[in-house]
C-alpha positions as CSV (number, residue, x, y, z in Angstrom):
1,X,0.0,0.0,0.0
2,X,1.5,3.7,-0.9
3,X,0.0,6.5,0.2
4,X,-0.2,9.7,-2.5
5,X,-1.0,12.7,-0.7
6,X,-2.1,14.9,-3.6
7,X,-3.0,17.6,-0.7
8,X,0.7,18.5,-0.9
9,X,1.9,17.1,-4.6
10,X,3.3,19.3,-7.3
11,X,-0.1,18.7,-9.5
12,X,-0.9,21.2,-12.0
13,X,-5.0,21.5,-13.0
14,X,-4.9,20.1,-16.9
15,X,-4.9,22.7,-19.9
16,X,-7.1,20.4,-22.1
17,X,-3.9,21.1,-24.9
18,X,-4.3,17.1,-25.6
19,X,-0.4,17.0,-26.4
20,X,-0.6,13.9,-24.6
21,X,-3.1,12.3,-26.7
22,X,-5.4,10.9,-24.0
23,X,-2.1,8.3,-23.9
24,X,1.1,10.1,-23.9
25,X,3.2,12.0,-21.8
26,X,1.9,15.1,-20.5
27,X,3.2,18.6,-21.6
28,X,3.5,19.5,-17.7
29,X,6.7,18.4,-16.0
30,X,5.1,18.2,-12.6
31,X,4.6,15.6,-10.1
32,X,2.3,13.7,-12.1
33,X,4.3,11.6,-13.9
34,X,5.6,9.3,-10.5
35,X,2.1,9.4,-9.7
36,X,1.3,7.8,-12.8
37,X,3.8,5.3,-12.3
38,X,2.2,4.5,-8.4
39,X,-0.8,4.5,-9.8
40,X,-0.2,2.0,-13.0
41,X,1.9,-0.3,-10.4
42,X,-1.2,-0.6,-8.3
43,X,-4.2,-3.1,-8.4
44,X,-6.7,-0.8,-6.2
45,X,-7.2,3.3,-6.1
46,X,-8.6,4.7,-3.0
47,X,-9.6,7.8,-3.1
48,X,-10.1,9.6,0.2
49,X,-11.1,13.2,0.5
50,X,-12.8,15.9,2.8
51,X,-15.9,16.8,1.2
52,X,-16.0,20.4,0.1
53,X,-19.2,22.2,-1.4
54,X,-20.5,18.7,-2.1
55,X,-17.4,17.3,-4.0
56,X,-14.3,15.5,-3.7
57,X,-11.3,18.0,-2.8
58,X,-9.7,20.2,-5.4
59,X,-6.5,18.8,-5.2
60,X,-8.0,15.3,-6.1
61,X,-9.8,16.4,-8.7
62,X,-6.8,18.3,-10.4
63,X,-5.2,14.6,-10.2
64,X,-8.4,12.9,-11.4
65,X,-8.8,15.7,-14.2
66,X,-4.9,14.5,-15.3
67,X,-6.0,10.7,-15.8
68,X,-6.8,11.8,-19.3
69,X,-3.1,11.3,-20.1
70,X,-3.5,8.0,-19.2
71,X,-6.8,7.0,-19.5
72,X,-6.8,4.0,-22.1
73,X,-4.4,2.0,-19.9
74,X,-6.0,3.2,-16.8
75,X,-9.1,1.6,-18.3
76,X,-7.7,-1.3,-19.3
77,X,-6.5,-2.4,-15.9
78,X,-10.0,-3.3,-14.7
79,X,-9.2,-1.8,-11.1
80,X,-10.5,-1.7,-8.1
81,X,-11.9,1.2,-6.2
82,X,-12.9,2.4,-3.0
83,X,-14.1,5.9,-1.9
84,X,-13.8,7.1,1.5
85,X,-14.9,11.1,2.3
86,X,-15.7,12.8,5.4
87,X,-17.8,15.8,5.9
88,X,-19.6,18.3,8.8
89,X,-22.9,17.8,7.6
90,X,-24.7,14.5,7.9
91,X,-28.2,15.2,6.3
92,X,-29.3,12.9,3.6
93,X,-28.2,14.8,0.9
94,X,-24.9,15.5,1.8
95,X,-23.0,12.9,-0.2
96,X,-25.0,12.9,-3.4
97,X,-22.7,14.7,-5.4
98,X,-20.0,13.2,-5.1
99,X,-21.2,10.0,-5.0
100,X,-23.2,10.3,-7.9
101,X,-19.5,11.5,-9.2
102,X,-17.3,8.6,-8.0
103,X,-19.8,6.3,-9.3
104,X,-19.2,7.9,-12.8
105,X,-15.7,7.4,-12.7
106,X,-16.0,4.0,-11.7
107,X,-18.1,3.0,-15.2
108,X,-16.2,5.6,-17.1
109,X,-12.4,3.7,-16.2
110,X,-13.9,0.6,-16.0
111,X,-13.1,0.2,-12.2
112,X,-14.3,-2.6,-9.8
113,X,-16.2,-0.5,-6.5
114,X,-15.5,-2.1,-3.8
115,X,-17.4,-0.1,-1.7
116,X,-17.8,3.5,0.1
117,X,-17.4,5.0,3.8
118,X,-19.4,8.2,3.7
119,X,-19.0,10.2,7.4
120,X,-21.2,12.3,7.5
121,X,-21.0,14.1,11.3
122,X,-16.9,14.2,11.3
123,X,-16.1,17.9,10.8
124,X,-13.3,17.3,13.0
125,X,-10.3,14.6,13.3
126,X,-11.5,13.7,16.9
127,X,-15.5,14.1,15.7
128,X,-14.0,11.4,12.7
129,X,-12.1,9.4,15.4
130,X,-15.6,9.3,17.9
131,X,-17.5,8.0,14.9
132,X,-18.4,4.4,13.6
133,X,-17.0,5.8,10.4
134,X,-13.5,4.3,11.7
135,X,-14.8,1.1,12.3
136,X,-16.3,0.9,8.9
137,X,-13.1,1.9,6.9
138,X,-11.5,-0.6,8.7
139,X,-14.0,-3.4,7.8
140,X,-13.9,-2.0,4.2
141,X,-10.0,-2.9,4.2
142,X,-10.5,-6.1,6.0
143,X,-12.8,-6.8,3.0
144,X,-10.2,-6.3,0.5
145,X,-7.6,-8.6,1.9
């Protein structure tokens, strides 16, 4: 398991130039590249975010939005996929964006979900840390194994 922290990675949004040819090398020499490599030596993407205004994290976007230079053999690994957000709120509506967005990707790459923890109530890290949120990402990964 590796852990890419795209909170503090050298990840520049995409232009949309399509140098890379939805399969190439990207015109930006930034930190993507050795996360493209991490990501292509993996079997499973988990993507974990705060929720902000309803979606997954800018900085996880901007490295989701930079897939497209390596979206065919993305797609043709057939991963699998997990997503694990937190937010303040907790009303029923809370997670339907990005839900509705992960699930997207999912079909769109051809990933395998393997399931979600959505915490709802865990504004805080000790609010997270009080929650059965903790015990469910846990039982999530047990899952995998």
């Amino acid at each position: 398991m590796e852990l890419i922290d795209v909170a503090h990675a050298d990840i520049r949004p995409c232009t949309g130039c399509v140098h890379c040819g939805y399969e190439g090398p990207c015109v930006q020499k930034d930190g993507v590249e050795g996360i493209r490599g991490k990501i292509m030596d993996a079997d499973m993407l988990v993507f974990a975010t705060p929720l902000y205004y309803y979606g997954m994290s800018a900085q996880l976007k901007t490295l989701v939005d930079r897939f497209c230079a390596f979206n065919a053999s993305l797609t043709r690994k057939h991963m699998r996929s997990a997503l694990l957000a937190v937010a303040w709120n907790s009303d029923g509506r809370t997670f339907g964006a990005l839900e509705a967005h992960y699930k997207t990707l999912v079909r769109y790459l051809d990933f395998r979900d393997m399931g979600m923890v959505l915490g709802g109530g865990c504004g805080t890290p000790s609010m997270t840390r009080a929650s059965r949120y903790m015990r469910q990402a846990y039982e999530l990964g047990q899952r995998l194994k």
